[in-house]
Steps between C-alpha positions, in 0.01 A plus 500: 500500500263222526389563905466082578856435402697849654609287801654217319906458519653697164108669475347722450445249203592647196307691192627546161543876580707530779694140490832616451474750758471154747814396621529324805709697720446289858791582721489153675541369149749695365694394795501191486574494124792775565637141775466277217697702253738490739535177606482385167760775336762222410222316298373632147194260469411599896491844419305434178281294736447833740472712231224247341287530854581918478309452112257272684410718851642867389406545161160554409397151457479515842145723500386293183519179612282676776252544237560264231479082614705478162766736567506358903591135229807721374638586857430150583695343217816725567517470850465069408677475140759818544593628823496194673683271289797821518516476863515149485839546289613746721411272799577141389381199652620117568403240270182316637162404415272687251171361647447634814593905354300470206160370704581802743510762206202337315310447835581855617428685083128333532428523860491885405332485177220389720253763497434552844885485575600746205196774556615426897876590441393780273295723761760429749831605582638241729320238279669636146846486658409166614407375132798680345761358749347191415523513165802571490648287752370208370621568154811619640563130653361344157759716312804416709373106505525539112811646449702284717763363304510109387158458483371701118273239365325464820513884525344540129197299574425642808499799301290399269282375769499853662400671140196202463331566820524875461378476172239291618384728758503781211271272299217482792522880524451539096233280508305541841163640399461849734744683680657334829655781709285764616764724587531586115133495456478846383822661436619340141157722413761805517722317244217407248522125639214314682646289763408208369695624178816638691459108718551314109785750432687425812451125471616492128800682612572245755414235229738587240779834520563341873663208316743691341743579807436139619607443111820719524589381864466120339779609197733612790502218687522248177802696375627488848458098510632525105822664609534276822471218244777645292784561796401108635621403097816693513571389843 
């Protein structure tokens, strides 16, 4: 155990020892993904979505990403690029504007990149929840604005706008010169990593193997606007 992290949410943070011993077994949480599962049993791609935030709170990522900026990257992407685009399915929106949910999601994924805001929500409880409801809320919104049907080339570049400014924000991570959050100051130590190291590791994962669901989710929705092409023709 590394004594300034055992009070963070999903801590103790983890060691290579004893990681998959970790899993997060909060009651509270469990709860309240037991309530999703069930209001989401008629839906395959909502339960995938609850069972991507069990893989993303439960599992021991949890107590990594409590130690590890990059692996905190990996819970970030799937709770952005997976779980909430599946809930979005599950929980489909009206066609509108793209603008106004994509500057909430971007505004909301680099308001807590901020150092003081991410070492903040990482030594607090209340604060945490606050940045993951966040985070996923906003994409949540982004995700349903996209998907709404009769609007797939609009959708596809906000997507690609989404994947650009997270890549973007991967980019200043890889190449900012020392170590931003202080909250992982020491621990990637445990895992061989300084945390300046385990910092460029987290923003190249955000810079290029976050693309790929963005990637997939853009091949869905042109096949969907390629088969919508194909009924107006037979019509």
């Amino acid at each position: 155990m590394i004594p300034q992290l055992a009070g963070l949410y999903c801590g103790p943070a983890a060691v290579p020892a004893g990681l998959w011993q970790q899993w997060n077994l909060d009651p509270p949480l469990l709860a309240a993904l037991a309530l999703m599962a069930l209001a989401l049993r008629r839906s395959p791609a909502g339960l995938a979505g609850v069972a991507v935030l069990a893989v993303a709170f439960v599992s021991p990522l949890c107590a990594l990403s409590a130690a590890l900026f990059s692996a905190r990257v990996v819970h970030h992407v799937l709770l952005l690029a997976v779980a909430a685009p599946l809930l979005a399915l599950a929980l489909p929106g009206r066609r509108g504007g793209l603008g106004l949910p994509f500057a909430l999601s971007t505004a909301v994924l680099w308001l807590w990149h901020l150092p003081q805001a991410y070492d903040a929500a990482m030594a607090n409880y209340a604060v945490y929840w606050l940045m993951q409801a966040t985070l996923l809320g906003s994409a949540l919104l982004f995700w349903r604005a996209v998907f709404a049907a009769g609007q797939e080339g609009a959708a596809l570049l906000a997507l690609l706008a989404a994947y650009v400014q997270m890549a973007l924000l991967g980019a200043l991570l890889t190449f900012a010169p020392e170590g931003l959050y202080a909250i992982h100051a020491t621990a990637p130590m445990a895992w061989g990593m300084t945390a300046l190291a385990d910092q460029q590791l987290g923003g190249l994962i955000m810079w290029v193997p976050a693309g790929l669901p963005y990637a997939l989710w853009g091949g869905w929705l042109a096949r969907r606007a390629w088969r919508q092409i194909g009924s107006a023709h037979v019509v």
